[in-house]
C-alpha positions as CSV (number, residue, x, y, z in Angstrom):
1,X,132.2,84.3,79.1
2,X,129.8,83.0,81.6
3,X,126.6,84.5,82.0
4,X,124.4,84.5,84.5
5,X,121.1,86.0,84.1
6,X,118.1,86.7,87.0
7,X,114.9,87.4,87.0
8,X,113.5,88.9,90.3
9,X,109.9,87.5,90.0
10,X,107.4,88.6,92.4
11,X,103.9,86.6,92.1
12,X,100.8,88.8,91.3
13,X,98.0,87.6,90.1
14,X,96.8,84.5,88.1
15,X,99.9,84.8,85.3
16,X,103.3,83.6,85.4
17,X,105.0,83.4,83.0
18,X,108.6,82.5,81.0
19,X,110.7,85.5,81.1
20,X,110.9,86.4,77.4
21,X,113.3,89.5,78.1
22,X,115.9,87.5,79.8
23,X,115.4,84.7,77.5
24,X,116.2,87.2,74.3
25,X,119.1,88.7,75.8
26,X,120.5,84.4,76.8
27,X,119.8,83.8,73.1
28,X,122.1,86.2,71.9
29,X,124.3,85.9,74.1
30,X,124.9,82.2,72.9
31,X,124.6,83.2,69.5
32,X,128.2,84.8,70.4
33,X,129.6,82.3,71.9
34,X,129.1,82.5,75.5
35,X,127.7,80.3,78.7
36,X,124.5,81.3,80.2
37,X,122.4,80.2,82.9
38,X,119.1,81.7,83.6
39,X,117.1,81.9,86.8
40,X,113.3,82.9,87.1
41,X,112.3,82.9,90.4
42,X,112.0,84.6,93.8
43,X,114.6,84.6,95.6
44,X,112.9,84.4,99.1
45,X,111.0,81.0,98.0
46,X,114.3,79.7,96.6
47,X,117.5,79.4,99.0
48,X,119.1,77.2,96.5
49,X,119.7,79.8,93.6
50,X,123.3,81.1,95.1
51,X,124.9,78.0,95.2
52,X,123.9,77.2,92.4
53,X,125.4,80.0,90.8
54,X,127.8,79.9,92.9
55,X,128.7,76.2,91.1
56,X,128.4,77.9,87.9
57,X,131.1,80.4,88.4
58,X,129.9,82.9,86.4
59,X,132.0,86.1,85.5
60,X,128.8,88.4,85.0
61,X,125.7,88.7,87.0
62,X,123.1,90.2,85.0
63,X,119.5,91.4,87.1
64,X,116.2,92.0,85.9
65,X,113.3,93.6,87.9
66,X,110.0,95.4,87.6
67,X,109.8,97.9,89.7
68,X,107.3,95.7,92.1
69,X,110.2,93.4,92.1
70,X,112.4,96.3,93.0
71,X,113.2,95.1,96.8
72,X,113.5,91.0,96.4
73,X,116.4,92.0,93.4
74,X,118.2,94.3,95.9
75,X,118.1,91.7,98.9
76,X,119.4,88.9,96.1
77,X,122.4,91.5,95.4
78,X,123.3,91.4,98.5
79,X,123.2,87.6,99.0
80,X,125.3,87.3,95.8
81,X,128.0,90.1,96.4
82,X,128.5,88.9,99.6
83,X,129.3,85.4,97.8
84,X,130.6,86.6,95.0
85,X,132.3,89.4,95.5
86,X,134.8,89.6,92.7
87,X,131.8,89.4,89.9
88,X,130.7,91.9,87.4
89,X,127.2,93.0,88.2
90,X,124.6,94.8,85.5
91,X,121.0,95.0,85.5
92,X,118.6,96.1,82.8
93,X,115.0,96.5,81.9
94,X,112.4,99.6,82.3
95,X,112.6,100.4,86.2
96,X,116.5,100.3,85.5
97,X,116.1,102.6,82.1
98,X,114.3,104.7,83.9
99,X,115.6,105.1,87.2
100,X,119.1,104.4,85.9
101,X,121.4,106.3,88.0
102,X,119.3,105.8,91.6
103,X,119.5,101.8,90.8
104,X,123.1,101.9,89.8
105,X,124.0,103.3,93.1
106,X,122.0,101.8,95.4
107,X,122.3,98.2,94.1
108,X,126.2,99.0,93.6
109,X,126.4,98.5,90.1
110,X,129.5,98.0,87.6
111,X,127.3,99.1,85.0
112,X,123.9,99.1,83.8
113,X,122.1,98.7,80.0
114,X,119.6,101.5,79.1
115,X,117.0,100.5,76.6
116,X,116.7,97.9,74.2
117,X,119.6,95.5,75.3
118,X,120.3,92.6,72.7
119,X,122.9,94.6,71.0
120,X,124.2,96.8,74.1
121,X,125.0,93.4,76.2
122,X,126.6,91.0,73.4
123,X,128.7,94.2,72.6
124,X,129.8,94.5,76.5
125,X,130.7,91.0,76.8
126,X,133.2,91.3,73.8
127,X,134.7,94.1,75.9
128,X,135.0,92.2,78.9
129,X,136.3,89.7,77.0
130,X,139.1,91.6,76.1
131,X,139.7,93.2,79.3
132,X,138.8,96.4,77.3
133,X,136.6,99.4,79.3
134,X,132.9,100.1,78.4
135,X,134.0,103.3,77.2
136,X,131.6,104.6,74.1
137,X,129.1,101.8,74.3
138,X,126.1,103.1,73.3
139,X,123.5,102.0,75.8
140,X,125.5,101.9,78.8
141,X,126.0,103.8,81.5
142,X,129.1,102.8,83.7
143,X,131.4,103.7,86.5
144,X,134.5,105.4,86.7
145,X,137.0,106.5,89.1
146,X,133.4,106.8,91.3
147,X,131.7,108.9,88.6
148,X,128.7,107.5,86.4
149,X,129.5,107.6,82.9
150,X,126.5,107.5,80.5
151,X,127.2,106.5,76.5
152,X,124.0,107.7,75.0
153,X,121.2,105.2,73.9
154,X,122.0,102.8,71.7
155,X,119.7,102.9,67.8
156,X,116.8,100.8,68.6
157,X,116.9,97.1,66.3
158,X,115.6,97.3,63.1
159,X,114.9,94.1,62.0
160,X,113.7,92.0,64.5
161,X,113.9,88.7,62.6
162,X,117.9,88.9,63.3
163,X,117.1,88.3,67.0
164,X,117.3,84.6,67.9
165,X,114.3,83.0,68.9
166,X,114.1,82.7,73.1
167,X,116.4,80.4,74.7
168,X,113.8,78.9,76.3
169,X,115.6,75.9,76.1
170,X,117.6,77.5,79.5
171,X,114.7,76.9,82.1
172,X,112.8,74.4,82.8
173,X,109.4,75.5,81.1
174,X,106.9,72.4,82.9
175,X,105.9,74.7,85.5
176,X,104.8,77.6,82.9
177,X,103.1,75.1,80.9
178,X,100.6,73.8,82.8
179,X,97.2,75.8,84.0
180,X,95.6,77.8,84.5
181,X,98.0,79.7,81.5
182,X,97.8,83.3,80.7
183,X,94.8,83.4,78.9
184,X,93.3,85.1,82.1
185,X,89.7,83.0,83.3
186,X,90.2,80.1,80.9
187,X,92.3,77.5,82.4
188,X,94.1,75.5,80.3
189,X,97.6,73.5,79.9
190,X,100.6,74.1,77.3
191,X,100.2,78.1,76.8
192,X,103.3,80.2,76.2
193,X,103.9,83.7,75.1
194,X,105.3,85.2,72.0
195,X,105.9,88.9,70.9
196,X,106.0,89.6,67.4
197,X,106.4,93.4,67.8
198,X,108.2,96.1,69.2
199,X,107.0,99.8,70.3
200,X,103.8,101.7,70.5
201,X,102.3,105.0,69.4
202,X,99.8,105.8,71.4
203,X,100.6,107.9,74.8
204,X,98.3,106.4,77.6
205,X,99.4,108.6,80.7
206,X,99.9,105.0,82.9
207,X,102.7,103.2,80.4
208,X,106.6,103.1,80.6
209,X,107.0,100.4,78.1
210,X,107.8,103.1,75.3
211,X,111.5,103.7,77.2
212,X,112.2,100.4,76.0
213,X,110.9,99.8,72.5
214,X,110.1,103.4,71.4
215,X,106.6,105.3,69.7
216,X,107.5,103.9,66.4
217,X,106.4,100.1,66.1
218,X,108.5,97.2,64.1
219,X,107.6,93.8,63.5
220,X,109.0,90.6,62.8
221,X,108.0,88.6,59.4
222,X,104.9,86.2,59.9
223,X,107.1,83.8,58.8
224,X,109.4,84.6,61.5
225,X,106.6,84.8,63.9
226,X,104.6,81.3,62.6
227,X,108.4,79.5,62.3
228,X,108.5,80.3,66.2
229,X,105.1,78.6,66.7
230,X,106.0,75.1,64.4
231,X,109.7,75.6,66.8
232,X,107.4,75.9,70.1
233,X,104.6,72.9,68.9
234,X,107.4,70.6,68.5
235,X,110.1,71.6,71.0
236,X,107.6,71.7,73.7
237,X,103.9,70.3,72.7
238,X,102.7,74.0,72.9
239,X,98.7,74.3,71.7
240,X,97.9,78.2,72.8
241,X,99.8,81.2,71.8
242,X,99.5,84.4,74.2
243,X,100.7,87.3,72.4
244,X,102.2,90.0,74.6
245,X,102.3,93.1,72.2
246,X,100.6,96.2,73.6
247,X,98.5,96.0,70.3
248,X,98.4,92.6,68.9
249,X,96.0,94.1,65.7
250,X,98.3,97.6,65.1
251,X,98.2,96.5,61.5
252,X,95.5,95.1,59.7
253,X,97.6,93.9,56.7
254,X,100.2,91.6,59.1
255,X,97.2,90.1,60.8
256,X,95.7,89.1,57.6
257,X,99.1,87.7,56.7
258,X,99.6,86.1,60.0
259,X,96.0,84.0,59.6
260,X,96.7,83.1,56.1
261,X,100.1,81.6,57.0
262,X,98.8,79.8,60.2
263,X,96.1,78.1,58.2
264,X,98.3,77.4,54.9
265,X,100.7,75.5,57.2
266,X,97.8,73.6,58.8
267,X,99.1,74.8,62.1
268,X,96.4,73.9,64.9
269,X,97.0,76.8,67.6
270,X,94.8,78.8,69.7
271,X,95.6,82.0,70.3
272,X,95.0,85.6,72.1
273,X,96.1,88.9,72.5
274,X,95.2,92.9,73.1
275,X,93.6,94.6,70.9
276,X,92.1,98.3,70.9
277,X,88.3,98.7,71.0
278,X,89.2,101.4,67.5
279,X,90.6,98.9,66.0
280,X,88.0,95.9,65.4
281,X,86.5,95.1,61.9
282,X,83.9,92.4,61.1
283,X,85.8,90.8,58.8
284,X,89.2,90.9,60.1
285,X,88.0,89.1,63.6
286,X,86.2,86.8,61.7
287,X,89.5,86.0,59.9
288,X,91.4,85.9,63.3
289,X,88.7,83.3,65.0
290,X,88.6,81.0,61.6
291,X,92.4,80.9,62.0
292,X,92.4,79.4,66.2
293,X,91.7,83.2,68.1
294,X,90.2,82.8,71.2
295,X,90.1,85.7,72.8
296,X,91.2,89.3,73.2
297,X,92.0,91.8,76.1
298,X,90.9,95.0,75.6
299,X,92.2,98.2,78.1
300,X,88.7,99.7,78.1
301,X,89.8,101.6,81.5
302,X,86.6,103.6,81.3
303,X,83.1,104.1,80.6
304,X,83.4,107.9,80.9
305,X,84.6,110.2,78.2
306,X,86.4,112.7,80.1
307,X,88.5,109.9,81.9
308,X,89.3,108.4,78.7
309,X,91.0,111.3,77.8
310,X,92.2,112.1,80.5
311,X,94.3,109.2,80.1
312,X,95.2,109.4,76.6
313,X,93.4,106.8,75.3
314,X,92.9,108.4,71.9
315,X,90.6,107.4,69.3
316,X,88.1,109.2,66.9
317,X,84.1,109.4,67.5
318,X,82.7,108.1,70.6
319,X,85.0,105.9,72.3
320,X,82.4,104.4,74.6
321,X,80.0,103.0,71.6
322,X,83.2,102.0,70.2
323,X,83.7,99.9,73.3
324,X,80.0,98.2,73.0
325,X,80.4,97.3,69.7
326,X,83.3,95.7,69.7
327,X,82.4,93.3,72.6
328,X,79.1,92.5,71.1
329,X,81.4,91.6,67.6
330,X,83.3,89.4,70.3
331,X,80.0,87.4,71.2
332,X,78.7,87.3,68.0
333,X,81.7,85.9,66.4
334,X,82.2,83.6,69.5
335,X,85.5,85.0,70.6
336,X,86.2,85.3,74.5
337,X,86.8,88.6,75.8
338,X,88.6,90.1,78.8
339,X,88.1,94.0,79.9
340,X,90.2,96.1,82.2
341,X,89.1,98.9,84.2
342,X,91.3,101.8,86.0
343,X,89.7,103.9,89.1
344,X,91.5,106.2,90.7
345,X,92.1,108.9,87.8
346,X,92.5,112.4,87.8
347,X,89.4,114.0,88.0
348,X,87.6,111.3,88.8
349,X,84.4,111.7,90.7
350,X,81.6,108.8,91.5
351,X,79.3,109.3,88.6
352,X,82.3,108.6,86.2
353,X,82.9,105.3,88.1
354,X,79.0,104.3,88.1
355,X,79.8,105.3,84.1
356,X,82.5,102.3,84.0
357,X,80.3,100.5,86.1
358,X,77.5,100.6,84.1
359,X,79.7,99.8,80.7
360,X,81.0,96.8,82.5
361,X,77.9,95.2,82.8
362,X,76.7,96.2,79.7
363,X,79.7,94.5,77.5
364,X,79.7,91.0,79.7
365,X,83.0,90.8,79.2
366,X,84.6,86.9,80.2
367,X,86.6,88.4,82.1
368,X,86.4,91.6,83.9
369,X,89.3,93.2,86.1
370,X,89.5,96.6,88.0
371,X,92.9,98.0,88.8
372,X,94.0,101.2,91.1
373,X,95.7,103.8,88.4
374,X,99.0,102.8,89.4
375,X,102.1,105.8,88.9
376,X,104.8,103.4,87.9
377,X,108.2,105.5,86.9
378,X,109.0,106.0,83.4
379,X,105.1,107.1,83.0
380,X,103.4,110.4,82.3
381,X,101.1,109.8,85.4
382,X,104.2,109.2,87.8
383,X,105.5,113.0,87.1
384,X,102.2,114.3,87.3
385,X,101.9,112.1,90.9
386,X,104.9,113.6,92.1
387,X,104.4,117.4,90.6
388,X,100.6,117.6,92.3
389,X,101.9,115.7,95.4
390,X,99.6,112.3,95.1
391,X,102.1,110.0,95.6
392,X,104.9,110.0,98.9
393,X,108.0,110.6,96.7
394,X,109.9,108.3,99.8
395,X,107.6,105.4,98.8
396,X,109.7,102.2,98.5
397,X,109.9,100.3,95.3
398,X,108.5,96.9,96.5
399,X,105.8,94.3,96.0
400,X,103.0,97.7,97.2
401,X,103.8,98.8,93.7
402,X,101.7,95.5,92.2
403,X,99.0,96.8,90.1
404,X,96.3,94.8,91.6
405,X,97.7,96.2,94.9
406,X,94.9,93.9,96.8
407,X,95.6,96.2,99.9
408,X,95.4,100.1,99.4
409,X,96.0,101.9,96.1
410,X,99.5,104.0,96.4
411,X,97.9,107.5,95.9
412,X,95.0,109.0,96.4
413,X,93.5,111.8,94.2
414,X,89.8,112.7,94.0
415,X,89.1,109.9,96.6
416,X,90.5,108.7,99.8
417,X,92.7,105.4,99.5
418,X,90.1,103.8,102.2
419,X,87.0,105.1,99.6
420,X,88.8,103.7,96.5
421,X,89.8,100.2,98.3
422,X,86.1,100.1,99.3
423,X,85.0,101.3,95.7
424,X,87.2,98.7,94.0
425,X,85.9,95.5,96.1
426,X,82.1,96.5,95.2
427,X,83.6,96.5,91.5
428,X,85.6,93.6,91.5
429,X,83.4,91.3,93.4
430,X,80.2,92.0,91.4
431,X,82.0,89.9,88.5
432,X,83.6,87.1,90.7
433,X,81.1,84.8,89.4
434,X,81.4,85.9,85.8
435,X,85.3,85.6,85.9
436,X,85.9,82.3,87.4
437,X,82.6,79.7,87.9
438,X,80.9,79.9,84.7
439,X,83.4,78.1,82.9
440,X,83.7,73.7,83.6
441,X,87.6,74.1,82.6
442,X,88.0,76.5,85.5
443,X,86.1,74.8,87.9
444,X,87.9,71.3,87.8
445,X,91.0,74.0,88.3
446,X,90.4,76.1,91.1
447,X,89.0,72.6,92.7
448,X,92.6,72.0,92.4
449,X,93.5,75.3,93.9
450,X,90.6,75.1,97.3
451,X,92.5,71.9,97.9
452,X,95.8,73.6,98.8
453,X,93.7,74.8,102.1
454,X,93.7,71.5,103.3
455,X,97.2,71.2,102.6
456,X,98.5,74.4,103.4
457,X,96.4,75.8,106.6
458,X,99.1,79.0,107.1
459,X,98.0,79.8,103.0
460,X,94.5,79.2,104.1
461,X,95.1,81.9,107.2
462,X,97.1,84.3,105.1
463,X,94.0,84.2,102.2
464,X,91.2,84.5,104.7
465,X,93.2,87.4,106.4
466,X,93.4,89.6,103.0
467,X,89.8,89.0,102.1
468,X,88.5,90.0,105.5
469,X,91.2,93.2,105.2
470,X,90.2,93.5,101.3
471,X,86.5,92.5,101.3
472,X,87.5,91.1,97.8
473,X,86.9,87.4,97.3
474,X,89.0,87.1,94.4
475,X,91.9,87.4,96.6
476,X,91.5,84.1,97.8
477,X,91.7,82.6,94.4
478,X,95.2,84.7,93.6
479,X,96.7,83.8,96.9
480,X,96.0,80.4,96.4
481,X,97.2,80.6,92.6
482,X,100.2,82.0,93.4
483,X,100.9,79.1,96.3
484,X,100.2,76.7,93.6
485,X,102.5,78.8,91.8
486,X,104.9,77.8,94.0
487,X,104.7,74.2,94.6
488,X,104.1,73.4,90.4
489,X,107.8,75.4,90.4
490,X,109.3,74.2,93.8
491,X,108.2,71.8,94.9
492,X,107.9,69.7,92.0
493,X,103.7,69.1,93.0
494,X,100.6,70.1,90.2
C-alpha cells in the first residue's frame, strides 16, 4: 500500500523536533512492505503539502495531532477529503486514544488506532490489502453501517528491540538539526531525540502519556539503544542525544549499562534527559557526566509540600530537600540543569507560590520554566476540571491548549486567570537573564534570531504585541524562534 503519514505540528516554544511517533509507525510500515511518505509540518505555513500528496497517490491517510494541534489537523482533513475523496482516513496518538469516538466523528473517520499503534496499523494495512474488513483488530475502533465499532486494546509490545529504528530517513532532518536543539537554553547544532523506553509508574495528576505506553515500563537493550546512536553519528553527523523518556534514570542498573557501553565503543556523544529529583545518586551522575551527560530536566513543579502532593508527585522524605540536593549534585558535578514549575494547582494559594519562588532561586537552575497547570484530556486533572467546573467543557481543542499558553491559562482555580497571567510573568521574567544571556553559545544564536526583526517587521509587530499583552519578555524570543522555525524549514534560510 501507499502510506501517507501527517503530522499536525503546531510551533510552541524553543523545541521542534523529528516526529519520532510517526517515524516508528513509517518504519514498520516499510518493514512490511509498503510506500510511505511522511509530512511534519503545519499545514497553514505549507500550501504545497496536498499536491504533493496528491502526486503521491496514496491509498491511506494517516493523522497525527496533540490536542493543541487539534484544529490545524481538522482544517487539513478537510483540504484533503475535499481532494481526495475516495481515500482511507485514520488518525492515532493520545488526544485520538483518548477522545476516540468525539475525533472519529467529527474529523469523519474510517477508522481510528487506540494505543500503542506499530502492531495495530501494519496489521490494518494487511487487511486493506486484502480488501478484508477491520473486524476483530485489536486496537481499532471502526465504522459500520454508521455505527462505531470498537475491537478492544491491542497487548502493549513487549520487546521493544523488534521495533525498527525511526525512518528518519523519510523527512528531510536539516531543519531539526541545526540550533538552538532541544537541549532547552543551550544552543547548539546536530541534536536529535531518541526513546529508549516505554511507560511510567508514577501518577502525576497533569499526564496522559500512560493511555499510550501503560504504568508498567519496558526498555530496549543498551545495545539496541547505543546501535541507534553509531546509526544516527554516521547517517546524519549527530553529536547530542536528547532523550525523551518521562524518566530517563527509572533504572539504575540500565544507566550503568548504557554509560559502560557508550564509553567501551569510544562513542563521543553528549547527551540529556529527565530525571526525578528521588532518583539522583553521587555516583551514578558522576558515571552519566564521565560518559558525555550534559544536563537533566527535572519536573520540580513545586516548592510547596502540599502542592506536590496534590499533584501526585510521590516520593519518600521531604521532597523539597530532595529537590536542593539534587541541583547542588548537578553544579558540583558540572552538569547543566533545567527546572519546571506549575502554578495554578488546586489548592493553591500565594504563600505556596512564593514557596516555589523561593526554591527557584535557591536551586539556580540553567534553565528555569513556569507553566499554567494545563487539563489536557486523558489526565486525572482534566476530570477533576470538568467535575469542579474549572474548565468551559465547550472549550475548543486548538493552539489555547499550548502549555506555555503565553496568553491566559485555560482555567482558573484558587486564582483569577488575569492574577495567574500576572503571577506567571513576575515568575518567568525574573529568570530571563539566567535562561538565555549567560551562556556565549546562546548569544551568537538569538543574535541570529533579533535579526529576523529587521527582516520580518509584521514578526517584529506580532512579538512586541504579545509581550505588551503578556508582560513576559521571553515571548519575544519564542515568537522569533518559532519564525526562524519557519524559514530554517520553509524557506530553506538558517
Amino acid at each position: 500500500m501507499r502510506v501517507t503519514l501527517v503530522n499536525s505540528q503546531v510551533l510552541d516554544g524553543n523545541n521542534v523536533v523529528p516526529p519520532l511517533g510517526l517515524m516508528y509507525i513509517a518504519a514498520v510500515l516499510e518493514n512490511a512492505g509498503h510506500k510511505v511518505q511522511i509530512y511534519d509540518a503545519d499545514p497553514e505555513f505549507h500550501d504545497s503539502i496536498v499536491t504533493e500528496i496528491k502526486e503521491f497517490d496514496p491509498q491511506l491517510i494517516g493523522l497525527s495531532f496533540l490536542t493543541v494541534g487539534y484544529q490545524r489537523a481538522f482544517n487539513f482533513m478537510k483540504k484533503l477529503k475535499k481532494d481526495l475523496p475516495d481515500v482511507t482516513y485514520c488518525s492515532g496518538g493520545v488526544h485520538t486514544t483518548v477522545k476516540p469516538r468525539e475525533t472519529m466523528n467529527e474529523f469523519g473517520l474510517d477508522f481510528i488506532v487506540v494505543g500503542e499503534g506499530e502492531n495495530t496499523i501494519v496489521e490494518v494495512c494487511e487487511r486493506l490489502e486484502k480488501a478484508q474488513t477491520l473486524e476483530g483488530v485489536k486496537g481499532v475502533m471502526y465504522k459500520k453501517n454508521g455505527d462505531i465499532i470498537d475491537n478492544g486494546r491491542r497487548e502493549l509490545i513487549k520487546d521493544l528491540d523488534t521495533i525498527p529504528f525511526p525512518a528518519r530517513h523519510l523527512i528531510d532532518m536539516t531543519p531539526y538539526l541545526k540550533p538552538p536543539g532541544i537541549i532547552r537554553g543551550y544552543a547548539t547544532k546536530n541534536q536529535t531525540t531518541i526513546v529508549t523506553s516505554r511507560g511510567c509508574p508514577f501518577k502525576c495528576i497533569y499526564c496522559g502519556s500512560h493511555n499510550i505506553f501503560g504504568r508498567q515500563t519496558r526498555r530496549r537493550s543498551v545495545k539496541n539503544v547505543v546501535d541507534e546512536i553509531e546509526h544516527l553519528h554516521k547517517n546524519f553527523g549527530i553529536k547530542g542525544i536528547y532523550y525523551c523518556d518521562d524518566t530517563f534514570t527509572l533504572s539504575p542498573k540500565w544507566v550503568r549499562e548504557y554509560c559502560e557501553e557508550l564509553k567501551r565503543r569510544n562513542l563521543d556523544v553528549k547527551w540529556a534527559g529527565q530525571s526525578r529529583v528521588d532518583q539522583t545518586d553521587r555516583d551514578l551522575m558522576k558515571l552519566m557526566k564521565d560518559s558525555g551527560l550534559v544536563q537533566l530536566d527535572f519536573g520540580v513543579e513545586s516548592g510547596s509540600e502540599k502542592i506536590l502532593k496534590v499533584l501526585g508527585k510521590g516520593g519518600h522524605g521531604d521532597r523539597t530537600e530532595q529537590i536542593k540536593y539534587s541541583f547542588k549534585l548537578c553544579k558540583e558535578l558540572d552538569i547543566r540543569t533545567l527546572a519546571t514549575f506549575i502554578i495554578g494547582n488546586p489548592e493553591e494559594t500565594r504563600d505556596d507560590i512564593e514557596q516555589s519562588f523561593k526554591v527557584a532561586k535557591e536551586i539556580q537552575a540553567d534553565y528555569t520554566a513556569f507553566y499554567f497547570l494545563t487539563p489536557y484530556p486523558g489526565t486525572d486533572i482534566y476530570d477533576m476540571a470538568l467535575k469542579n467546573g474549572w474548565l468551559d467543557p465547550n472549550i475548543p481543542f486548538s493552539e489555547i491548549w499550548a502549555h506555555r499558553q503565553p496568553e491566559l491559562p485555560l482555567m482558573a482555580i484558587t486564582f483569577g486567570k488575569e492574577e495567574l497571567r500576572d503571577i506567571r510573568r513576575k515568575l518567568q521574567n525574573a529568570f530571563f537573564r539566567r535562561n538565555y544571556l549567560r551562556n556565549s553559545g546562546n548569544i551568537s544564536f538569538y543574535s541570529i534570531l533579533f535579526s529576523i526583526l529587521f527582516k520580518h517587521p509584521k514578526v517584529f509587530l506580532e512579538a512586541f504585541g504579545k509581550l505588551l499583552r503578556t508582560g513576559r519578555i521571553d515571548y519575544i524570543v519564542e515568537t522569533l524562534n518559532a519564525e526562524y522555525w519557519r524559514m530554517k524549514k520553509y524557506e530553506g534560510a538558517g
